[in-house]
Every structure is written in structure tokens, then in C-alpha cells.
N, CA, C, O and CB atoms as a CASP TS submission, in Angstrom:
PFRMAT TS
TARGET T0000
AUTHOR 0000-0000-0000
METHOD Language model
MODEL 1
PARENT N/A
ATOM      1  N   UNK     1      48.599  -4.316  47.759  1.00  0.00           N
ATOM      2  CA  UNK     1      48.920  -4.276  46.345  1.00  0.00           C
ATOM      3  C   UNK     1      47.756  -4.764  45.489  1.00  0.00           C
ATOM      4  O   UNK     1      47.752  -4.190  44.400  1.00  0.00           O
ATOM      5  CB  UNK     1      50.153  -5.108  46.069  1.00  0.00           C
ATOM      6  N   UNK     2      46.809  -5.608  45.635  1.00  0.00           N
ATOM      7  CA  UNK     2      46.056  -6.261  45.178  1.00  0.00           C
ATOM      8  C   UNK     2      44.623  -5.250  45.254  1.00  0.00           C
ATOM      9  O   UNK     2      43.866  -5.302  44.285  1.00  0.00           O
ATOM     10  CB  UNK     2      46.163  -7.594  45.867  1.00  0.00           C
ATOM     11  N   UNK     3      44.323  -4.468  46.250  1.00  0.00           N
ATOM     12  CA  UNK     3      43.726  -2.900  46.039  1.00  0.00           C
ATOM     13  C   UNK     3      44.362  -2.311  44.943  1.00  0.00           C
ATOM     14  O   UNK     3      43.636  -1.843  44.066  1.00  0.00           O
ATOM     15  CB  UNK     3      43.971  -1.868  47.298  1.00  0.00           C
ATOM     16  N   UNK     4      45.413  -2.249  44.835  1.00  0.00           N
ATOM     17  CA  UNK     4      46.115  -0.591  43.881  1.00  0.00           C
ATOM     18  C   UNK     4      45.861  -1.116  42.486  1.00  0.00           C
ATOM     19  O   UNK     4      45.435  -0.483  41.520  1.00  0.00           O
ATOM     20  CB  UNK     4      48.291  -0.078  44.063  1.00  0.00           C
ATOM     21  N   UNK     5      46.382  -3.066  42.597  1.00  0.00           N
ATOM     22  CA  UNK     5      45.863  -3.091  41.231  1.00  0.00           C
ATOM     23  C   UNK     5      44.309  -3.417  40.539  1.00  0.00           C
ATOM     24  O   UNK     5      44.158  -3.583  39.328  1.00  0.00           O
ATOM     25  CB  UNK     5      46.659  -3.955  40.754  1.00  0.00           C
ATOM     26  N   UNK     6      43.406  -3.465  41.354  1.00  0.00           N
ATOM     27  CA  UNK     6      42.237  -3.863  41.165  1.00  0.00           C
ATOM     28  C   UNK     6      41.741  -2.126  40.931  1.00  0.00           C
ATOM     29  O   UNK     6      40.858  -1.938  40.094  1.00  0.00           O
ATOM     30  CB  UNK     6      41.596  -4.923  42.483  1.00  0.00           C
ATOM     31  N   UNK     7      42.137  -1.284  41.441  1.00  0.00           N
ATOM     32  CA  UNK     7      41.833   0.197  40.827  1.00  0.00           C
ATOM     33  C   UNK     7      42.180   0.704  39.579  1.00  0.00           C
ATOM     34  O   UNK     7      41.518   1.364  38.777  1.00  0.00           O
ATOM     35  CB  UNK     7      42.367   1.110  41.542  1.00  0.00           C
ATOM     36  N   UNK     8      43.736   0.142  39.528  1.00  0.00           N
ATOM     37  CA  UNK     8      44.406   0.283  38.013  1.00  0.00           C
ATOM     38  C   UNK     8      43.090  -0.111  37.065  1.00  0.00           C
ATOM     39  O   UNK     8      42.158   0.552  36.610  1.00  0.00           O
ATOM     40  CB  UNK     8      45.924  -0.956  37.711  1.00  0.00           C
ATOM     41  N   UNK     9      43.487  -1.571  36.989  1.00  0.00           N
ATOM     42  CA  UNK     9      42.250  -2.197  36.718  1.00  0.00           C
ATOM     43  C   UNK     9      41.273  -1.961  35.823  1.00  0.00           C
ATOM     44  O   UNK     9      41.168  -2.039  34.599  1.00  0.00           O
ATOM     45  CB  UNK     9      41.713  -2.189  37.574  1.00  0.00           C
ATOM     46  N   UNK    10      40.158  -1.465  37.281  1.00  0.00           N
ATOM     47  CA  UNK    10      39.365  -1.008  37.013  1.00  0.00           C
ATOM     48  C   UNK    10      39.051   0.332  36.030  1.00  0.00           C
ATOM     49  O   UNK    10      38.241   0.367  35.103  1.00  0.00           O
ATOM     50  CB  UNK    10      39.136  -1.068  37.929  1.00  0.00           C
ATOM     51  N   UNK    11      40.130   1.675  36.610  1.00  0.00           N
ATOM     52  CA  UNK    11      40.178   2.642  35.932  1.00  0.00           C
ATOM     53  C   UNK    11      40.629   2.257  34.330  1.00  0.00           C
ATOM     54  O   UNK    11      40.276   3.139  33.546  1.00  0.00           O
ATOM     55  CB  UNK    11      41.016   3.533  36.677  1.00  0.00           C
ATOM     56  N   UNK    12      41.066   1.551  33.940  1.00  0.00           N
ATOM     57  CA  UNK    12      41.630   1.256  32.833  1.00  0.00           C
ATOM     58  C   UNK    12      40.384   1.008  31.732  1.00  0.00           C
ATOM     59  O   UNK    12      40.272   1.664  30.697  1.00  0.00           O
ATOM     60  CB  UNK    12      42.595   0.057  33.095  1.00  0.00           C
ATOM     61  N   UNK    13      39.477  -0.054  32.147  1.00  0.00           N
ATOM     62  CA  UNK    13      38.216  -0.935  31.777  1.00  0.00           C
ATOM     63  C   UNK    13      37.315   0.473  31.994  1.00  0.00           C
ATOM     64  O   UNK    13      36.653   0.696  30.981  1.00  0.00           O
ATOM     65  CB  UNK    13      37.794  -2.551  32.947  1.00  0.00           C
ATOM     66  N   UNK    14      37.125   1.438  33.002  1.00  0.00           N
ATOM     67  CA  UNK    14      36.165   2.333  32.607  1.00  0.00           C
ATOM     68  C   UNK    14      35.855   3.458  31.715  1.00  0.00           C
ATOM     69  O   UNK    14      34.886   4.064  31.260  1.00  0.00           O
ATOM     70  CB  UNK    14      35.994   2.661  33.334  1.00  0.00           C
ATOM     71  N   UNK    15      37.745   3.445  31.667  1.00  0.00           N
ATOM     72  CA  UNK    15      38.183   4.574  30.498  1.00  0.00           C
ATOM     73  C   UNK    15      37.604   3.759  29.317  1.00  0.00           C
ATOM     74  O   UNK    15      36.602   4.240  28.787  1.00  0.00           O
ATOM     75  CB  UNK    15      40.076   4.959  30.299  1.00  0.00           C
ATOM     76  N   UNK    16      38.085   2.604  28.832  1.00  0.00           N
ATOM     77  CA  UNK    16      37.759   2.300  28.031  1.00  0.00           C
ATOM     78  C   UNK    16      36.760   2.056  27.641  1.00  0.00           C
ATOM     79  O   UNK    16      36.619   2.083  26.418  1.00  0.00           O
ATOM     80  CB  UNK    16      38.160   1.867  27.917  1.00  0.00           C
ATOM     81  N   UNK    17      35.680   1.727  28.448  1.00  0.00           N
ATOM     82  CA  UNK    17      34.160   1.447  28.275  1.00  0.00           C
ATOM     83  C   UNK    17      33.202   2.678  27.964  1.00  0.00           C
ATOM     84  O   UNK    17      32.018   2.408  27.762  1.00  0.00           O
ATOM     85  CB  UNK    17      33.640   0.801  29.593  1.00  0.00           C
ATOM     86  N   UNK    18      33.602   3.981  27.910  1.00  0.00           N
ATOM     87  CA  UNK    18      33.616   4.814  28.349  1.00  0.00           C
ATOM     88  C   UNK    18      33.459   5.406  26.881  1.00  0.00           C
ATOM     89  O   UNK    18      32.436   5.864  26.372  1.00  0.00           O
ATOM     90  CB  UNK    18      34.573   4.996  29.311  1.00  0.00           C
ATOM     91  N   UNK    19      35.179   5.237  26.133  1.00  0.00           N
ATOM     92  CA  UNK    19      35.577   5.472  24.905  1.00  0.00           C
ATOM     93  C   UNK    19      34.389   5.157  24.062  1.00  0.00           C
ATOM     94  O   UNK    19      33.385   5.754  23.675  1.00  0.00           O
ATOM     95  CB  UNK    19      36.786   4.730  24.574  1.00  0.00           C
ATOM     96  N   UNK    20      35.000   3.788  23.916  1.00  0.00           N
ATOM     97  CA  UNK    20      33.950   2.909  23.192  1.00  0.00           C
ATOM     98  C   UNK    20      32.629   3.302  22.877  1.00  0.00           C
ATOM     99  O   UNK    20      32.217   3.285  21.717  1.00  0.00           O
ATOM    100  CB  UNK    20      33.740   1.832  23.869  1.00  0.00           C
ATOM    101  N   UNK    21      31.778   3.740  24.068  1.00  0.00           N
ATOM    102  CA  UNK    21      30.227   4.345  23.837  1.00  0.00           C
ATOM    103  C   UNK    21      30.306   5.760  23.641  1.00  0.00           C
ATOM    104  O   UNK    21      29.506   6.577  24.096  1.00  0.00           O
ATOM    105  CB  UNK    21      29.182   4.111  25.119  1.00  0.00           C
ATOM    106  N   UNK    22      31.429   6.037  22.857  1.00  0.00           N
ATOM    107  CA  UNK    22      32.113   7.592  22.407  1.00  0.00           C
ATOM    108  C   UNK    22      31.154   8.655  23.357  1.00  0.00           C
ATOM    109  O   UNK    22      30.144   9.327  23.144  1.00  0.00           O
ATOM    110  CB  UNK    22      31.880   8.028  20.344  1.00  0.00           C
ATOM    111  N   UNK    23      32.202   8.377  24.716  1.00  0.00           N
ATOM    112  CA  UNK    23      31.180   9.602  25.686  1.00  0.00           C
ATOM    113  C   UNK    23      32.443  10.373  25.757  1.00  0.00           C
ATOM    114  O   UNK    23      33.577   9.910  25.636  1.00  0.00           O
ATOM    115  CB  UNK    23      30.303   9.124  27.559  1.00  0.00           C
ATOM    116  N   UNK    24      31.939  12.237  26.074  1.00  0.00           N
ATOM    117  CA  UNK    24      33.031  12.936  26.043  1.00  0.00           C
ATOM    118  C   UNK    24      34.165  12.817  27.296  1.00  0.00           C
ATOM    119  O   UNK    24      33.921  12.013  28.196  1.00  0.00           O
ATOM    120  CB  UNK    24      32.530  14.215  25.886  1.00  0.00           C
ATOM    121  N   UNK    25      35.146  13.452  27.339  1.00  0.00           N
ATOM    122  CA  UNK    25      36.126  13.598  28.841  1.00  0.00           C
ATOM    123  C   UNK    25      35.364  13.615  30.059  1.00  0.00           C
ATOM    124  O   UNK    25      35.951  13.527  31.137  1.00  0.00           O
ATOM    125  CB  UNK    25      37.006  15.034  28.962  1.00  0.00           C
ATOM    126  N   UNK    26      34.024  13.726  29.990  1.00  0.00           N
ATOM    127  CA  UNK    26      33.763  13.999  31.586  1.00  0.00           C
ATOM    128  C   UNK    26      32.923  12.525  31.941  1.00  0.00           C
ATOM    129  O   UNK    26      32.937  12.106  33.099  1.00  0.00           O
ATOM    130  CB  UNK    26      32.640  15.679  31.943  1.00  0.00           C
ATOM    131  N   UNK    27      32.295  11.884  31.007  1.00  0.00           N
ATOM    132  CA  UNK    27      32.085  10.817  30.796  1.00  0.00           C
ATOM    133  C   UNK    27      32.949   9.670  31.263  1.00  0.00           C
ATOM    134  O   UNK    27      32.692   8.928  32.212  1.00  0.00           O
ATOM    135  CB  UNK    27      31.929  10.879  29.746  1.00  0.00           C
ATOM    136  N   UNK    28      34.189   9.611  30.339  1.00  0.00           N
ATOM    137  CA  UNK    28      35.458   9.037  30.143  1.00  0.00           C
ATOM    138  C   UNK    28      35.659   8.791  31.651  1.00  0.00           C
ATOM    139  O   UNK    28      35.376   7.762  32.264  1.00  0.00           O
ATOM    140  CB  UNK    28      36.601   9.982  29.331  1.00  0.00           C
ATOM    141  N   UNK    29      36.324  10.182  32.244  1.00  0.00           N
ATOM    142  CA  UNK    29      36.504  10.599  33.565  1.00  0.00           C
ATOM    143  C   UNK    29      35.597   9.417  34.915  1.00  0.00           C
ATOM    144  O   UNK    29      35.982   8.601  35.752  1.00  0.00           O
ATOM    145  CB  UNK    29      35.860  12.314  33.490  1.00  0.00           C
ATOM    146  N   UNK    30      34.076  10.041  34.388  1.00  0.00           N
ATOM    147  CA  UNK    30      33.087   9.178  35.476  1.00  0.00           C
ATOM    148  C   UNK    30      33.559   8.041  35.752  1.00  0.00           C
ATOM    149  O   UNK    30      34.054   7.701  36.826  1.00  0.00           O
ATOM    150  CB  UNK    30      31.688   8.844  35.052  1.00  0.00           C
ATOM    151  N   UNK    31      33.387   7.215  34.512  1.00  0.00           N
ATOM    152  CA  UNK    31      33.594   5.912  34.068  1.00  0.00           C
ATOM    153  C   UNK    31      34.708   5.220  34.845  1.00  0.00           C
ATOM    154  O   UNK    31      34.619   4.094  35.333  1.00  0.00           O
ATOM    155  CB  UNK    31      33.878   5.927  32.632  1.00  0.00           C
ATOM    156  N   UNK    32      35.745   6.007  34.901  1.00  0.00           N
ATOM    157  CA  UNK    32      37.554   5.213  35.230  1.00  0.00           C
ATOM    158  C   UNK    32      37.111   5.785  36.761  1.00  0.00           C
ATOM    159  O   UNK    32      37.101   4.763  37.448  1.00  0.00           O
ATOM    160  CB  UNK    32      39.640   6.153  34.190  1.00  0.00           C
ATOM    161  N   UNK    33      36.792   6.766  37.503  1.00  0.00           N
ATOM    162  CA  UNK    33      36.977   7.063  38.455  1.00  0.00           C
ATOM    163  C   UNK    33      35.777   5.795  39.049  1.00  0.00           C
ATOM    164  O   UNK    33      36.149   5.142  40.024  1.00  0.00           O
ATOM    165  CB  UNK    33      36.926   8.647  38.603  1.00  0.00           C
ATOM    166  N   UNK    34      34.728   5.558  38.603  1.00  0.00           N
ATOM    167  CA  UNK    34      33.318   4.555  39.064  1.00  0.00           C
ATOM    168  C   UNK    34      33.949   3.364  39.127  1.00  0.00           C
ATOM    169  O   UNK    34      34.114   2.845  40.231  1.00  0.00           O
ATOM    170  CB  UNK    34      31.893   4.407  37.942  1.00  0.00           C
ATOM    171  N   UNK    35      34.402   2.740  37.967  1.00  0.00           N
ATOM    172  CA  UNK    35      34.752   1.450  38.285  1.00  0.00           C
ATOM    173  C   UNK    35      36.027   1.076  38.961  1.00  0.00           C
ATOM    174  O   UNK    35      36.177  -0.011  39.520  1.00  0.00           O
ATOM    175  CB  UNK    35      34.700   0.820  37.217  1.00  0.00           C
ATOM    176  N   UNK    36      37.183   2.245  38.881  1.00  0.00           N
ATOM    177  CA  UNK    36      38.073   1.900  39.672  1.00  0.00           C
ATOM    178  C   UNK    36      37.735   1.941  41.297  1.00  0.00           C
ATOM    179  O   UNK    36      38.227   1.122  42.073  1.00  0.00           O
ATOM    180  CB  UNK    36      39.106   2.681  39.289  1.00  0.00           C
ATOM    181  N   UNK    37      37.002   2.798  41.633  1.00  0.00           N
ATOM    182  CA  UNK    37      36.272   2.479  42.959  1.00  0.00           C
ATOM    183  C   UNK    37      35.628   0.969  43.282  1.00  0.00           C
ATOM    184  O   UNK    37      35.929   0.420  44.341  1.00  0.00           O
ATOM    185  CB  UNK    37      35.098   3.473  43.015  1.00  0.00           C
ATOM    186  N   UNK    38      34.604   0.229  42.194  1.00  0.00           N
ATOM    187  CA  UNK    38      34.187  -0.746  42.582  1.00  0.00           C
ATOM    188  C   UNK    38      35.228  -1.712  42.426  1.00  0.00           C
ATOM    189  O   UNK    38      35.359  -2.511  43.353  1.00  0.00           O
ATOM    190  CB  UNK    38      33.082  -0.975  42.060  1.00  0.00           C
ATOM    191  N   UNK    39      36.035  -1.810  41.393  1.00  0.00           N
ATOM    192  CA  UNK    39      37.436  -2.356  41.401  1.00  0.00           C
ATOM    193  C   UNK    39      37.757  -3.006  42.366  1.00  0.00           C
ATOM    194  O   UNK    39      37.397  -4.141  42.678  1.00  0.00           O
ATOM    195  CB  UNK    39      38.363  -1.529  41.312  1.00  0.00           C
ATOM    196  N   UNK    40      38.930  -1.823  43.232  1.00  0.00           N
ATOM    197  CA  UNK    40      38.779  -1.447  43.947  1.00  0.00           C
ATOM    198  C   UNK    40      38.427  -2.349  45.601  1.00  0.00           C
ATOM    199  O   UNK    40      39.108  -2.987  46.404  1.00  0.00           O
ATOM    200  CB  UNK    40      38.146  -0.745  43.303  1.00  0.00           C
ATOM    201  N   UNK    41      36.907  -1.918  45.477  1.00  0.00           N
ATOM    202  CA  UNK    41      36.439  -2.518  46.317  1.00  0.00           C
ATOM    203  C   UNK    41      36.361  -4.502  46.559  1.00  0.00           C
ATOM    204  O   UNK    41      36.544  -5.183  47.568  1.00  0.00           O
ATOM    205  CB  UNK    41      35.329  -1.814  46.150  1.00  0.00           C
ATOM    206  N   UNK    42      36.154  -4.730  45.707  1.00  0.00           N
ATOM    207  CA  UNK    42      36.097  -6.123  45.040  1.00  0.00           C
ATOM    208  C   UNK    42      37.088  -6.890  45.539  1.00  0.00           C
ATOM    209  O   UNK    42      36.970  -8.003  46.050  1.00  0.00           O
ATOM    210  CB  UNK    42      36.232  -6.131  43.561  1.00  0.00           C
ATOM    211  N   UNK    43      38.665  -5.870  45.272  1.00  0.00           N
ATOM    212  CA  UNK    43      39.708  -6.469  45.515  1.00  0.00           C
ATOM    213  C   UNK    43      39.828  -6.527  46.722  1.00  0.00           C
ATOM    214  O   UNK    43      40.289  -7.610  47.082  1.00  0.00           O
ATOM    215  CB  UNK    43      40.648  -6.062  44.993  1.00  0.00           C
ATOM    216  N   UNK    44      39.516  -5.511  47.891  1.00  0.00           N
ATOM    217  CA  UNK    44      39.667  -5.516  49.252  1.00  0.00           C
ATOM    218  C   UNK    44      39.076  -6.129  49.726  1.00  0.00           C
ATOM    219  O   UNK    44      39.467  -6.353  50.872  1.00  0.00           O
ATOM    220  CB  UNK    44      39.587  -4.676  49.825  1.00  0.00           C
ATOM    221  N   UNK    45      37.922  -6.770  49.365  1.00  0.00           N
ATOM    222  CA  UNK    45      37.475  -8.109  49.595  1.00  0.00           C
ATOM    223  C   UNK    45      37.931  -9.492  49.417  1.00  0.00           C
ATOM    224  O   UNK    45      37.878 -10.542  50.057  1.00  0.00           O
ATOM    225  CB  UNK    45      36.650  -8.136  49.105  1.00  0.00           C
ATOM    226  N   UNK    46      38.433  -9.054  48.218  1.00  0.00           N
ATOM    227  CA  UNK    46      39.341 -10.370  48.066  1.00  0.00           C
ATOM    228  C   UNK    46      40.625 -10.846  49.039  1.00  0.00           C
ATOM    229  O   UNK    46      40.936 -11.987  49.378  1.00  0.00           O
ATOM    230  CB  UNK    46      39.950 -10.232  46.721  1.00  0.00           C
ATOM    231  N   UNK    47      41.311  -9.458  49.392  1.00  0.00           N
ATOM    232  CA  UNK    47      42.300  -9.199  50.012  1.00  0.00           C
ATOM    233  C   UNK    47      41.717 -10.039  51.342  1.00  0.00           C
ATOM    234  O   UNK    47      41.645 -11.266  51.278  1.00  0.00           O
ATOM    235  CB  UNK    47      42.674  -7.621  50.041  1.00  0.00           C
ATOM    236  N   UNK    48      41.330  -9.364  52.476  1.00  0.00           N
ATOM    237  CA  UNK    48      40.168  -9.910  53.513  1.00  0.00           C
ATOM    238  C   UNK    48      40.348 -11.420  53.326  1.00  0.00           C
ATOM    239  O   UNK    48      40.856 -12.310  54.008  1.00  0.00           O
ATOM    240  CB  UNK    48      38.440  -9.385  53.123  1.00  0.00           C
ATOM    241  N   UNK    49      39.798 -11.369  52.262  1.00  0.00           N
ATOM    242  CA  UNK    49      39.171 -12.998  52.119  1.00  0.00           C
ATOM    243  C   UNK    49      40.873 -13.825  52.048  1.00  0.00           C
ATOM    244  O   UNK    49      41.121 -14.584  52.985  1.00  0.00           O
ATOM    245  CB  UNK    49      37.896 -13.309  50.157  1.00  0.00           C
ATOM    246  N   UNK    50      41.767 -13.676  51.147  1.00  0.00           N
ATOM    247  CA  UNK    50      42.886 -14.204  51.059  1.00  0.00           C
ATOM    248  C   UNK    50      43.514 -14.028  52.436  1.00  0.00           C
ATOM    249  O   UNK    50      43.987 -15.006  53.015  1.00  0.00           O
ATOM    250  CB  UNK    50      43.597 -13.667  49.956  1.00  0.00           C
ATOM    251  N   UNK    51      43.527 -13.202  52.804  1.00  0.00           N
ATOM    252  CA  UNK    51      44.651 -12.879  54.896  1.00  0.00           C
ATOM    253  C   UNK    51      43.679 -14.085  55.494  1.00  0.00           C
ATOM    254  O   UNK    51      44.104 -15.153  55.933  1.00  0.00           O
ATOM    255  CB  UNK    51      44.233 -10.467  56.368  1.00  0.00           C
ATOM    256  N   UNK    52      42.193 -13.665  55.416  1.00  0.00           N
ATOM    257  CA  UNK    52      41.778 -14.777  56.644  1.00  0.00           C
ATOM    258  C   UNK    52      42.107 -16.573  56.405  1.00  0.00           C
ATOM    259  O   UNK    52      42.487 -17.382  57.251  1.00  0.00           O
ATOM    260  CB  UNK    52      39.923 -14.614  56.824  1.00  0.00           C
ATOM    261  N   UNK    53      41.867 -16.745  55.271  1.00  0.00           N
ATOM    262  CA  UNK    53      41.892 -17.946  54.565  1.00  0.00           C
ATOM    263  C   UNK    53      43.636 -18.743  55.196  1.00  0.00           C
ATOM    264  O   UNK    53      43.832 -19.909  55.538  1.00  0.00           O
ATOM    265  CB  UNK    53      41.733 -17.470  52.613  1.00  0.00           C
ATOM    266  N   UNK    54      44.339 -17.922  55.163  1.00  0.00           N
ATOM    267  CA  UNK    54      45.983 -17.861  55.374  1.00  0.00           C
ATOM    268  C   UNK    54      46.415 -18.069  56.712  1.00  0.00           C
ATOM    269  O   UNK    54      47.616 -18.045  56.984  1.00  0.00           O
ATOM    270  CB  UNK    54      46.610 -16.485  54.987  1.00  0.00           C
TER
END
């Protein structure tokens, strides 16, 4: 769960970052699909890190 929401997340913050530097839909697009990946990733690390810690 802590993946799905670190993608949410992310996609959310890239759309918006995205907006903001008024880039068109494919831009927009890059943006939410890029950072929800590193998102994402971040979190599955975290995840990792929280199971072993436990």
C-alpha cells in the first residue's frame, strides 16, 4: 500500500509541476508518469526498510 500511495503521490505532484510550468498534455503526462515512478520507487524502499526494521 505504501508503493500505490507513493505513486498516487507522486503522479499527483508531477501533474502538477507540470501545470504550473504551463507545459502542454504530453508534458503534463511525462511529468505524473516520471515522478510517480520515482515516487514510487522511494516508497519501496521505504517499504524494505520498514519489513526489515520489524
Amino acid at each position: 500500500m505504501i508503493v500505490l500511495a507513493g505513486f498516487v503521490i507522486g503522479v499527483l505532484w508531477g501533474g502538477f509541476l507540470a501545470r504550473r510550468r504551463r507545459g502542454n498534455r504530453f508534458d503534463i503526462a511525462q511529468y505524473a508518469l516520471s515522478f510517480g515512478i520515482a515516487f514510487s520507487l522511494v516508497a519501496l524502499f521505504l517499504a524494505i526498510f520498514i519489513d526489515r526494521m520489524s
